[in-house]
VOLODREN-244557 format. One record per residue: residue number from 1; x, y, z of N, C-alpha, C, O, CB in turn. Coordinates in Angstrom, 1 decimal. Glycine has a CB too. Example, Ala and Ser with C-alpha at 12.3 -4.5 7.8 and 13.67 -1.06 7.14 Angstrom:
REM residues 2
{pos=1	nc1=13.2	nc2=-5.7	nc3=7.8	cac1=12.3	cac2=-4.5	cac3=7.8	cc1=13.2	cc2=-3.3	cc3=7.8	oc1=14.2	oc2=-3.3	oc3=8.5	cbc1=11.3	cbc2=-4.5	cbc3=9.0}
{pos=2	nc1=12.8	nc2=-2.2	nc3=7.1	cac1=13.7	cac2=-1.1	cac3=7.1	cc1=12.9	cc2=0.0	cc3=7.9	oc1=13.4	oc2=1.1	oc3=8.0	cbc1=14.1	cbc2=-0.6	cbc3=5.7}
REM end
This chain:
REM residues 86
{pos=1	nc1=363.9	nc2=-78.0	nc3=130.5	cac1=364.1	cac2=-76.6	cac3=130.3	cc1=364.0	cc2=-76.0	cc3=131.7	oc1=363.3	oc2=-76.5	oc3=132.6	cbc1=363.0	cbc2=-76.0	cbc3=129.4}
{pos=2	nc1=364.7	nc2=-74.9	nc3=132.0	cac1=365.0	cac2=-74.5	cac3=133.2	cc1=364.6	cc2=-73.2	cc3=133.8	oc1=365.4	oc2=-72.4	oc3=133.2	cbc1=366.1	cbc2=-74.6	cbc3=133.3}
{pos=3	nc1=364.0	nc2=-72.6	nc3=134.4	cac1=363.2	cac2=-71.1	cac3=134.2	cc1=363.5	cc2=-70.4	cc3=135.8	oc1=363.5	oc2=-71.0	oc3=136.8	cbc1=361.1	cbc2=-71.3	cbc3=133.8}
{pos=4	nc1=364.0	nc2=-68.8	nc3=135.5	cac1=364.3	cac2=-68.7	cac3=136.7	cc1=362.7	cc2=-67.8	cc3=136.8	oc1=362.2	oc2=-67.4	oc3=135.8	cbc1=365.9	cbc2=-68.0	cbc3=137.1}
{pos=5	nc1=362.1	nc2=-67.5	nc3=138.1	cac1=360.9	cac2=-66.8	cac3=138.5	cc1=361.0	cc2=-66.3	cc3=140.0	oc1=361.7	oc2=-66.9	oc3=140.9	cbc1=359.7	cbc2=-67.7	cbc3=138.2}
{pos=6	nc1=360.2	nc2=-65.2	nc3=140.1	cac1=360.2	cac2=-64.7	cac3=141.5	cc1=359.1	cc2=-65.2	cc3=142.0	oc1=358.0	oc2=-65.4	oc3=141.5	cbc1=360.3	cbc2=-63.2	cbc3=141.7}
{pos=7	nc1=359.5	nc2=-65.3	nc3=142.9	cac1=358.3	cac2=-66.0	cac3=144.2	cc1=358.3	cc2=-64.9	cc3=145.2	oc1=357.0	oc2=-64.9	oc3=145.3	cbc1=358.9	cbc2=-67.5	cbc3=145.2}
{pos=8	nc1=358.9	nc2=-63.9	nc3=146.0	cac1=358.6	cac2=-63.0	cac3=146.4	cc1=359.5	cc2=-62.3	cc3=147.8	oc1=360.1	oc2=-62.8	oc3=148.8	cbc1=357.4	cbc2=-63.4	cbc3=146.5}
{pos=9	nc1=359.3	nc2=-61.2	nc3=147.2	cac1=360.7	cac2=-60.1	cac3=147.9	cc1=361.9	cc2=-60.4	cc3=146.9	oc1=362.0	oc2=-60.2	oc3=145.7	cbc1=361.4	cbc2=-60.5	cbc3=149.8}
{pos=10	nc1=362.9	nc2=-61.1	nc3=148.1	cac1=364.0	cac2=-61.1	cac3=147.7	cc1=364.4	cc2=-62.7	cc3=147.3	oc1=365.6	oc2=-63.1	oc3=147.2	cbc1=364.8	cbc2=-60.4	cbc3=148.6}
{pos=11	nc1=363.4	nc2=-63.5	nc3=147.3	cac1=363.3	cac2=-64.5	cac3=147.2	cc1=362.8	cc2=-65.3	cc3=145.7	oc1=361.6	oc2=-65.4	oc3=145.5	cbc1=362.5	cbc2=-64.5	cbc3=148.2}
{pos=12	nc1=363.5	nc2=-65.9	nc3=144.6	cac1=363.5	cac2=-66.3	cac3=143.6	cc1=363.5	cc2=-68.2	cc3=143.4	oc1=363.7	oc2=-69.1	oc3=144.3	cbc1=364.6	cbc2=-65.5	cbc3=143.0}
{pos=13	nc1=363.2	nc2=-68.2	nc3=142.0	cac1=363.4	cac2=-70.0	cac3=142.0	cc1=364.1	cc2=-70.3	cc3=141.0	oc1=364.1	oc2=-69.5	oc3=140.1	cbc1=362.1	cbc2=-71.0	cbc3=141.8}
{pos=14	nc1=364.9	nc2=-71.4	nc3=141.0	cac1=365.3	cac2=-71.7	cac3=139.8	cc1=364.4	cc2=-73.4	cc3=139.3	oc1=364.5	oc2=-74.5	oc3=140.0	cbc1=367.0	cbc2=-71.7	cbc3=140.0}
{pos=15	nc1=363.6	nc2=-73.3	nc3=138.2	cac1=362.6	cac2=-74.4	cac3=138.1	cc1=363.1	cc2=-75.4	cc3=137.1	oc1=363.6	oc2=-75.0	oc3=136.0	cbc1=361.1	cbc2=-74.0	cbc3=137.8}
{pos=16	nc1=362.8	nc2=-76.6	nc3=137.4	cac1=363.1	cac2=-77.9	cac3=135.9	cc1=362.1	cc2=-78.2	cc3=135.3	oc1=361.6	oc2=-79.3	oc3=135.5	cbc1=363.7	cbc2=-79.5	cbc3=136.1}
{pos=17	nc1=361.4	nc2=-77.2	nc3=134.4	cac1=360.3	cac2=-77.6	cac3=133.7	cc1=360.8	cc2=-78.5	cc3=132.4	oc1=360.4	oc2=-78.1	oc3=131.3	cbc1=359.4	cbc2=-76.4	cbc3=133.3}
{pos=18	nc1=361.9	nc2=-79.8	nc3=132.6	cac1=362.1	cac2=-80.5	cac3=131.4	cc1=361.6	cc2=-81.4	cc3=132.1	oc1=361.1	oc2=-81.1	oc3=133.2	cbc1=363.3	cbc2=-80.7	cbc3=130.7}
{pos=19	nc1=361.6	nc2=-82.7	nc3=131.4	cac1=361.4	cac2=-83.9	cac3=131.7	cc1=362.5	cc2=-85.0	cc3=132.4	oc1=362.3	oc2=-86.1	oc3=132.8	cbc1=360.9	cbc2=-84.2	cbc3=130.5}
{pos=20	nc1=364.1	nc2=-84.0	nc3=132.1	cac1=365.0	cac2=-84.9	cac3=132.3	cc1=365.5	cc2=-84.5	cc3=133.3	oc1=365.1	oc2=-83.4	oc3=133.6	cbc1=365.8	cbc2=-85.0	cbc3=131.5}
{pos=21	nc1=366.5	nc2=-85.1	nc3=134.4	cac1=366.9	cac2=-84.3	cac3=135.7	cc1=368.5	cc2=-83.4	cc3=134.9	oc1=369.2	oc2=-83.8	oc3=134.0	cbc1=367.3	cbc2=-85.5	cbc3=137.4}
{pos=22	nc1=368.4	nc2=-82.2	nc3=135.6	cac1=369.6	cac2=-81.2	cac3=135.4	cc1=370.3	cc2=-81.8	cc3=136.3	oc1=369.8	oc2=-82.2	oc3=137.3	cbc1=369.4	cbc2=-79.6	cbc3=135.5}
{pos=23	nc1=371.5	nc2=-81.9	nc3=136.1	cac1=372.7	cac2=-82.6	cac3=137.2	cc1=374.1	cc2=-81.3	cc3=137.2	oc1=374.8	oc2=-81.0	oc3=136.3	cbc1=373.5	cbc2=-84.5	cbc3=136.4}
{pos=24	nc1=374.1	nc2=-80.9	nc3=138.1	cac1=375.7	cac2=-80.4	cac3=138.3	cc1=375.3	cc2=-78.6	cc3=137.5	oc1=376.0	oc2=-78.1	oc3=136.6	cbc1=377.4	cbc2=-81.7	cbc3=137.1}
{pos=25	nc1=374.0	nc2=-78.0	nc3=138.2	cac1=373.6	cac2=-76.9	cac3=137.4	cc1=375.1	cc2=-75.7	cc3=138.0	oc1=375.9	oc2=-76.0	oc3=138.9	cbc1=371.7	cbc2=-76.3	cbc3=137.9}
{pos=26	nc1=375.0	nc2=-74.8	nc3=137.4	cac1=376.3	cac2=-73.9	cac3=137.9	cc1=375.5	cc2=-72.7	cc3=136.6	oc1=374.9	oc2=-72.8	oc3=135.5	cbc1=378.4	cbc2=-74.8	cbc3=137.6}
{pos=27	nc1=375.9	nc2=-71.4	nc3=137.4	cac1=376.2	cac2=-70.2	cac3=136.9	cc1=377.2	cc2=-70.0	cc3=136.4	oc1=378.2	oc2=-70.2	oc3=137.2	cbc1=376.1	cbc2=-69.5	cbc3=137.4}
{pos=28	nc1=377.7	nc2=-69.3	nc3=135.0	cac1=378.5	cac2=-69.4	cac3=134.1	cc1=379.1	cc2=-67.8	cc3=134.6	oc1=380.2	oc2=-67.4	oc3=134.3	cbc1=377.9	cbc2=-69.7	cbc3=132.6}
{pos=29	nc1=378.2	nc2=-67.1	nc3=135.3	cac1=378.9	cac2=-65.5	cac3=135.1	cc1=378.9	cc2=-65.0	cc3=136.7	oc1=377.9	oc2=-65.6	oc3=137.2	cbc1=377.8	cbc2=-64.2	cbc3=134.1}
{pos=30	nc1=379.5	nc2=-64.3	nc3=137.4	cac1=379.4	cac2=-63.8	cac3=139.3	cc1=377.9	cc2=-63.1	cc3=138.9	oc1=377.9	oc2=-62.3	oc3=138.0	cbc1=381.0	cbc2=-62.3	cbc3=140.1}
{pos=31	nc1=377.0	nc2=-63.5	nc3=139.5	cac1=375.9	cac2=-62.3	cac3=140.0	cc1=375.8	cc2=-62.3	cc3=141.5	oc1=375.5	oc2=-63.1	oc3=142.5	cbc1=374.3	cbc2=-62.5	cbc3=139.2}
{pos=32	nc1=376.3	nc2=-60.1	nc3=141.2	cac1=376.3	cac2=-59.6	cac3=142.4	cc1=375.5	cc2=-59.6	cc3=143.0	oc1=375.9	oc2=-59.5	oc3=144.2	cbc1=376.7	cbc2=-58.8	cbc3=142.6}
{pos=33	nc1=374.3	nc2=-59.5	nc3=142.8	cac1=373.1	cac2=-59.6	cac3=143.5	cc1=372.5	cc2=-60.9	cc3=144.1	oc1=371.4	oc2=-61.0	oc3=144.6	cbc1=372.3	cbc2=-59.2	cbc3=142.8}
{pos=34	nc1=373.3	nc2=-61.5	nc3=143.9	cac1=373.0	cac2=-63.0	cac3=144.5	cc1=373.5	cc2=-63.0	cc3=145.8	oc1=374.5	oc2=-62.5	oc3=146.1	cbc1=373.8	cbc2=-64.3	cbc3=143.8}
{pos=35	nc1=372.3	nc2=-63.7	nc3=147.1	cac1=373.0	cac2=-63.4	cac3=148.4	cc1=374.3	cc2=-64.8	cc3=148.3	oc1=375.5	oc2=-64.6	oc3=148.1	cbc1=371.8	cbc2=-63.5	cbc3=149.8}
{pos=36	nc1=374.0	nc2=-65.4	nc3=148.5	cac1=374.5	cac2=-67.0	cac3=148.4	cc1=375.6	cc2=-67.6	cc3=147.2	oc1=375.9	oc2=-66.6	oc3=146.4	cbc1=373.0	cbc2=-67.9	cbc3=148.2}
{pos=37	nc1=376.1	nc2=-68.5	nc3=146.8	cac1=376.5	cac2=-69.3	cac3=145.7	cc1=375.3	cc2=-70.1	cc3=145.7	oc1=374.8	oc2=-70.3	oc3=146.8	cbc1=378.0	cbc2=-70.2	cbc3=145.8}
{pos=38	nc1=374.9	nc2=-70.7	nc3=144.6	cac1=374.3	cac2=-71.9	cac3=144.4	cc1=375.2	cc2=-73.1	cc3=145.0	oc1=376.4	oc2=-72.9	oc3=145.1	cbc1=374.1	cbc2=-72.1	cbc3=142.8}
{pos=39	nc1=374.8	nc2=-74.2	nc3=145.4	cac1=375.3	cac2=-75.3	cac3=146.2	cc1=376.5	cc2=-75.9	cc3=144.8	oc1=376.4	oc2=-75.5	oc3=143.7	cbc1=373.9	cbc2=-76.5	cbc3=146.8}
{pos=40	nc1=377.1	nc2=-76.5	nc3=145.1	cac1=377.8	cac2=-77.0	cac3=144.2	cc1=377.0	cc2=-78.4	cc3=143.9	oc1=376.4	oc2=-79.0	oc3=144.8	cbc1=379.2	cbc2=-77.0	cbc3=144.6}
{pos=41	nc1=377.1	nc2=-79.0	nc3=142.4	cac1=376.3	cac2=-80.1	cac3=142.7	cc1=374.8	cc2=-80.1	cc3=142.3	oc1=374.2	oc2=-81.1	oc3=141.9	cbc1=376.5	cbc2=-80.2	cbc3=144.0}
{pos=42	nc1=374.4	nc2=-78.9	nc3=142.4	cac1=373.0	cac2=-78.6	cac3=142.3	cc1=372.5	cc2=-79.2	cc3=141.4	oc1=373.0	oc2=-79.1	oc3=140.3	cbc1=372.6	cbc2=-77.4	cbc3=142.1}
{pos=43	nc1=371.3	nc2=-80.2	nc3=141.7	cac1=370.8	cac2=-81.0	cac3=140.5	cc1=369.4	cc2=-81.2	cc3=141.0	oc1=369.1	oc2=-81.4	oc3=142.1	cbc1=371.6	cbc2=-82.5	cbc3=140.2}
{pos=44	nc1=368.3	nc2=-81.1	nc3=139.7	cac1=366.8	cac2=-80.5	cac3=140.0	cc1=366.6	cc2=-81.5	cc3=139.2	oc1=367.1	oc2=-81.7	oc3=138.1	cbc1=366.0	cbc2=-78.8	cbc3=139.6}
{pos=45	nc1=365.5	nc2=-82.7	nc3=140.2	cac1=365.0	cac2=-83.9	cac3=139.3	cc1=363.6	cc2=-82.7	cc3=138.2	oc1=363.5	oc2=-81.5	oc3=138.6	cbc1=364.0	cbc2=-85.6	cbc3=140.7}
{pos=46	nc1=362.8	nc2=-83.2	nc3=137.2	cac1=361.7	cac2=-82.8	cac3=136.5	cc1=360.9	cc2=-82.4	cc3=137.8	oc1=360.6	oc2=-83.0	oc3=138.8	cbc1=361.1	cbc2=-83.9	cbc3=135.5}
{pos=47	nc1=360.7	nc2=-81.1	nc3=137.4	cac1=359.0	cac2=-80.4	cac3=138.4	cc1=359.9	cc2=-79.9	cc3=139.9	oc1=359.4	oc2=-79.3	oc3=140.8	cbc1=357.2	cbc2=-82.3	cbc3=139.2}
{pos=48	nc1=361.5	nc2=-80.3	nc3=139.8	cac1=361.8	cac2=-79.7	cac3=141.4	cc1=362.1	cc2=-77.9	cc3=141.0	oc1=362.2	oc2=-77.5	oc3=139.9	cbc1=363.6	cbc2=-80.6	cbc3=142.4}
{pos=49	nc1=362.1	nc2=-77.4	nc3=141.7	cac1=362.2	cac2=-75.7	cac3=142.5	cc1=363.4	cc2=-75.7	cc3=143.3	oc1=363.5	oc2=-76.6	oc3=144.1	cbc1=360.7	cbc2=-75.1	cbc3=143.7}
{pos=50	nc1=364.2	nc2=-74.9	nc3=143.3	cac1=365.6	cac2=-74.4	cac3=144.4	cc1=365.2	cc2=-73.0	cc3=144.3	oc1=365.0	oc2=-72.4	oc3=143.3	cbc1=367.4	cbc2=-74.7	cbc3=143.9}
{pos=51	nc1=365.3	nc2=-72.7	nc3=145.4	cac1=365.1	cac2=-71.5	cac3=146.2	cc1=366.4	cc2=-70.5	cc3=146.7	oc1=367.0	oc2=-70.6	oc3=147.8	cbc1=364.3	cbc2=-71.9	cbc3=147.3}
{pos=52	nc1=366.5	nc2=-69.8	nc3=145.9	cac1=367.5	cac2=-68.6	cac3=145.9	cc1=367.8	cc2=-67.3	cc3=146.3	oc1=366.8	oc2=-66.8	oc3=145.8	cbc1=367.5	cbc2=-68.3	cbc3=145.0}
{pos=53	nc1=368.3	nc2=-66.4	nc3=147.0	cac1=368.2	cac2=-65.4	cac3=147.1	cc1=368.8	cc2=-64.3	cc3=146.3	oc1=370.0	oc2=-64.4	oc3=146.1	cbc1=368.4	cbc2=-65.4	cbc3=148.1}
{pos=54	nc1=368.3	nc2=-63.4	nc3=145.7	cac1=369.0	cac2=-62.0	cac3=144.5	cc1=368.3	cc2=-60.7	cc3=145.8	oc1=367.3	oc2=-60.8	oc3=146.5	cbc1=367.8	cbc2=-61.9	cbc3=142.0}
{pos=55	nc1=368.9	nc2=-59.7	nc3=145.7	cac1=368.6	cac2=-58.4	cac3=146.2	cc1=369.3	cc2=-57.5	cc3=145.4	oc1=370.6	oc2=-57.5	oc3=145.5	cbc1=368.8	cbc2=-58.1	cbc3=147.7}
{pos=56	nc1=368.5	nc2=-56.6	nc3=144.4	cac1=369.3	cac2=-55.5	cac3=143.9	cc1=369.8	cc2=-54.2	cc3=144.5	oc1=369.0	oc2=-53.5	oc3=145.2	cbc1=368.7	cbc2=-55.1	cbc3=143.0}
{pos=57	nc1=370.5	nc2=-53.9	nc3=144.2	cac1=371.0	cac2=-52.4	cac3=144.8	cc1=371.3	cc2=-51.3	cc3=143.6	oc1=371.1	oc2=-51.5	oc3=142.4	cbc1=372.5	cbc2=-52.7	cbc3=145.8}
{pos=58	nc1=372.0	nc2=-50.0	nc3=144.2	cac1=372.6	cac2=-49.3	cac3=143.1	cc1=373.9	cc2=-49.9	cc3=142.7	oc1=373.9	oc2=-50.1	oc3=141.5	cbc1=372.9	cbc2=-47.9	cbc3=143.4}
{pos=59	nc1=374.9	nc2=-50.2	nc3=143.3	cac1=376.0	cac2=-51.3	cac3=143.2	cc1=375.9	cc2=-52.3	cc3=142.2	oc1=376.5	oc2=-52.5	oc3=141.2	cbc1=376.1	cbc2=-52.1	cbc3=144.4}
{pos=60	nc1=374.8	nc2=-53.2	nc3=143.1	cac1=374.6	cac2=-54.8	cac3=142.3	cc1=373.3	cc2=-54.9	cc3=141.6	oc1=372.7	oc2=-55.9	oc3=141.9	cbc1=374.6	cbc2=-56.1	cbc3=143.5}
{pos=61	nc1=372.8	nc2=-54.0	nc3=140.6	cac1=371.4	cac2=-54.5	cac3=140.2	cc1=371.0	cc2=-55.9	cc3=139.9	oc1=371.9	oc2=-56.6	oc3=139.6	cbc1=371.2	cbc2=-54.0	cbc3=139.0}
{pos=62	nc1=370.0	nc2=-56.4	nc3=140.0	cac1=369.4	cac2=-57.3	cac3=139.5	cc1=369.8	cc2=-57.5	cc3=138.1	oc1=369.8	oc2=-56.6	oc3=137.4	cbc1=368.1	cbc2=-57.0	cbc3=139.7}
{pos=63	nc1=370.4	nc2=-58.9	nc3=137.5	cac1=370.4	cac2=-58.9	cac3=135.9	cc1=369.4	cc2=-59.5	cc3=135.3	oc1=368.8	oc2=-60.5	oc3=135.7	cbc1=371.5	cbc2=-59.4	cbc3=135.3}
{pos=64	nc1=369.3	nc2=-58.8	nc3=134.3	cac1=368.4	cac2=-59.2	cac3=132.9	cc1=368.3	cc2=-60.9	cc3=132.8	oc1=367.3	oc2=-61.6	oc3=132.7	cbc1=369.3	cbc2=-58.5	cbc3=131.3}
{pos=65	nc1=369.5	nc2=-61.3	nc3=132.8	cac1=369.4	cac2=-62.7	cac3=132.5	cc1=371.0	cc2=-63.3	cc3=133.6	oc1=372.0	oc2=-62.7	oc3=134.0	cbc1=369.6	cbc2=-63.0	cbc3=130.4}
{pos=66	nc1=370.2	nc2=-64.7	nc3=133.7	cac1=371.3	cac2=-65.5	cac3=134.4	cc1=372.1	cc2=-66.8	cc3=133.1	oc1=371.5	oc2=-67.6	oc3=132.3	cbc1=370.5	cbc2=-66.4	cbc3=135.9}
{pos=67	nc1=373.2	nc2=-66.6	nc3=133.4	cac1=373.7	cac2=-67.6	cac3=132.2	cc1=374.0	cc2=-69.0	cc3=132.8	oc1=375.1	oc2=-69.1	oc3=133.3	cbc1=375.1	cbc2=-67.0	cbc3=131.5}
{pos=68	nc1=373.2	nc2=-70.1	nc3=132.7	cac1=373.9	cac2=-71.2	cac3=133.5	cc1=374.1	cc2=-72.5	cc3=132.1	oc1=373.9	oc2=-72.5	oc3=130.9	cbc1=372.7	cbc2=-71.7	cbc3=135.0}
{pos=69	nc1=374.6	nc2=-73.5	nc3=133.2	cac1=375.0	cac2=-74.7	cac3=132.0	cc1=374.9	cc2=-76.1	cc3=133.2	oc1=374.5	oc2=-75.7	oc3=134.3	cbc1=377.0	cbc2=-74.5	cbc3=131.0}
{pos=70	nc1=375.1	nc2=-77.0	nc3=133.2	cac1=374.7	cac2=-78.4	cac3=133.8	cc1=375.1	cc2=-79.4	cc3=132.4	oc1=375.3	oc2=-79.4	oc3=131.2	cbc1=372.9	cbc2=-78.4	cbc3=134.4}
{pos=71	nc1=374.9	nc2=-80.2	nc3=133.5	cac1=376.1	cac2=-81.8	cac3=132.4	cc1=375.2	cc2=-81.9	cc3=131.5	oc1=374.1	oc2=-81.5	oc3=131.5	cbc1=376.4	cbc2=-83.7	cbc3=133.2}
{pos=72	nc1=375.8	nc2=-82.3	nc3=130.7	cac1=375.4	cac2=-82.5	cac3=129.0	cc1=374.9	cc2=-81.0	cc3=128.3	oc1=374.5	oc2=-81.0	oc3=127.1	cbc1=373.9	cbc2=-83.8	cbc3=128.7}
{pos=73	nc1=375.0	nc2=-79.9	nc3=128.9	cac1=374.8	cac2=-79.0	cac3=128.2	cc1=375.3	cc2=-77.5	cc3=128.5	oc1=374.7	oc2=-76.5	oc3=128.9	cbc1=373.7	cbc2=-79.0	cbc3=128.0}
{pos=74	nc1=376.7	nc2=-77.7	nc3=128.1	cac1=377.8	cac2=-77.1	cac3=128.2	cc1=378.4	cc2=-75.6	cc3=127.6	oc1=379.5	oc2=-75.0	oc3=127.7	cbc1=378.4	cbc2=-77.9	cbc3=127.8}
{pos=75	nc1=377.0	nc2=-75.3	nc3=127.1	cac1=376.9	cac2=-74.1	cac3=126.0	cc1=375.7	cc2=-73.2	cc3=126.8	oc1=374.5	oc2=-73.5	oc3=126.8	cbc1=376.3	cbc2=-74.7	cbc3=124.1}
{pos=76	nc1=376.4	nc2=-71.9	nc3=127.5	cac1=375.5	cac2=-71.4	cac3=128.5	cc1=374.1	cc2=-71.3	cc3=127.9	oc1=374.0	oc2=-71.4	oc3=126.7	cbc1=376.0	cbc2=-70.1	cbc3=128.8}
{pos=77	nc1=373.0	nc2=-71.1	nc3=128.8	cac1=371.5	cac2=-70.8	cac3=128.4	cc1=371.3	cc2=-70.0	cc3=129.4	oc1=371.3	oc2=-70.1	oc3=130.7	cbc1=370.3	cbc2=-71.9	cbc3=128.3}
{pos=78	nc1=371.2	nc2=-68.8	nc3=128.5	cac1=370.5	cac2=-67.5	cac3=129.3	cc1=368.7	cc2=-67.8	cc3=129.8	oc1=367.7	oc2=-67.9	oc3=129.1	cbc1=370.6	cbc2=-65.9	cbc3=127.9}
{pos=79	nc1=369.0	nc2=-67.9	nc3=131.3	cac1=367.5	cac2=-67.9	cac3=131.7	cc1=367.5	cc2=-66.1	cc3=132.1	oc1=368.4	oc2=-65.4	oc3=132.5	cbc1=366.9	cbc2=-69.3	cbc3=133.2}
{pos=80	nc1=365.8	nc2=-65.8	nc3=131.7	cac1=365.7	cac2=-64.6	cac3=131.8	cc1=365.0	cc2=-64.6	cc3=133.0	oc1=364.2	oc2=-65.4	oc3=133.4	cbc1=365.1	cbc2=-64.0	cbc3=130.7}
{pos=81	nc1=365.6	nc2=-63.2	nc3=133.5	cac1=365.2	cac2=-62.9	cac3=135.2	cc1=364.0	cc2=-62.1	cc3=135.1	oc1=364.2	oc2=-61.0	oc3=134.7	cbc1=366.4	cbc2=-62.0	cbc3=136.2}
{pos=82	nc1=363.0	nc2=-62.3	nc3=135.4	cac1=361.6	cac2=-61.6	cac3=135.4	cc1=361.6	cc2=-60.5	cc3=136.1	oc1=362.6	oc2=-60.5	oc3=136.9	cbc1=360.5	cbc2=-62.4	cbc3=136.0}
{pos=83	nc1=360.8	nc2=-59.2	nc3=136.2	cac1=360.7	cac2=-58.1	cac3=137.3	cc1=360.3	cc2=-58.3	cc3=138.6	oc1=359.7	oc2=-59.4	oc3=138.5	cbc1=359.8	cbc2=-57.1	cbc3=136.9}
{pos=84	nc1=360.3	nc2=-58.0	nc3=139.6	cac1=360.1	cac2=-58.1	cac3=140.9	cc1=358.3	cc2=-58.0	cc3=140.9	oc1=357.6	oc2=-57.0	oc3=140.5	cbc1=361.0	cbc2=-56.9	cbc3=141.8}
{pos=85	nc1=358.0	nc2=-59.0	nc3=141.3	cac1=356.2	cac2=-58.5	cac3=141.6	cc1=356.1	cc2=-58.5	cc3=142.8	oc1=355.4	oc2=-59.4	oc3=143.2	cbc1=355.0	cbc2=-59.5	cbc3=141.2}
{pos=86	nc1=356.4	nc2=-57.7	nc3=143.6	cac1=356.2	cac2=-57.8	cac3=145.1	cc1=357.3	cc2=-57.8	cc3=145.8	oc1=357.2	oc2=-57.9	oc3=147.0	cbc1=355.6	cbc2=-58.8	cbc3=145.4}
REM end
């Protein structure tokens, strides 16, 4: 299972709290608030963290949820984007 969380500022994670490794993760939708692309390829063995950048604006808010998918599971999963704590 895959959880996105803030770590602080503008600075977020994307976490593999499954047991299995995620291989070939990708975002299903453009978020404008993303400084970066995710790497292509991106693959989180169990217990790893990738470190992301989001900054909201009036433009590009922050979204509610990120829609991603990775091999063998091909049917987006909305991870939900937490509020800014800091």
């Amino acid at each position: 299972m895959l959880s996105c969380e803030h770590a602080h500022k503008a600075k977020w994670q994307l976490i593999n709290h499954g047991t299995a490794t995620a291989t070939n993760v990708r975002v299903t939708e453009a978020v404008g608030a993303m400084h970066r692309p995710w790497p292509e390829n991106l693959t989180l063995a169990p217990g790893e963290v990738y470190d992301f950048l989001m900054a909201g604006s009036m433009q590009e808010p922050l979204p509610s949820v990120i829609r991603v998918v990775w091999d063998g599971q091909e049917d987006p999963v909305p991870l939900r984007v937490p509020p800014r704590i800091g």
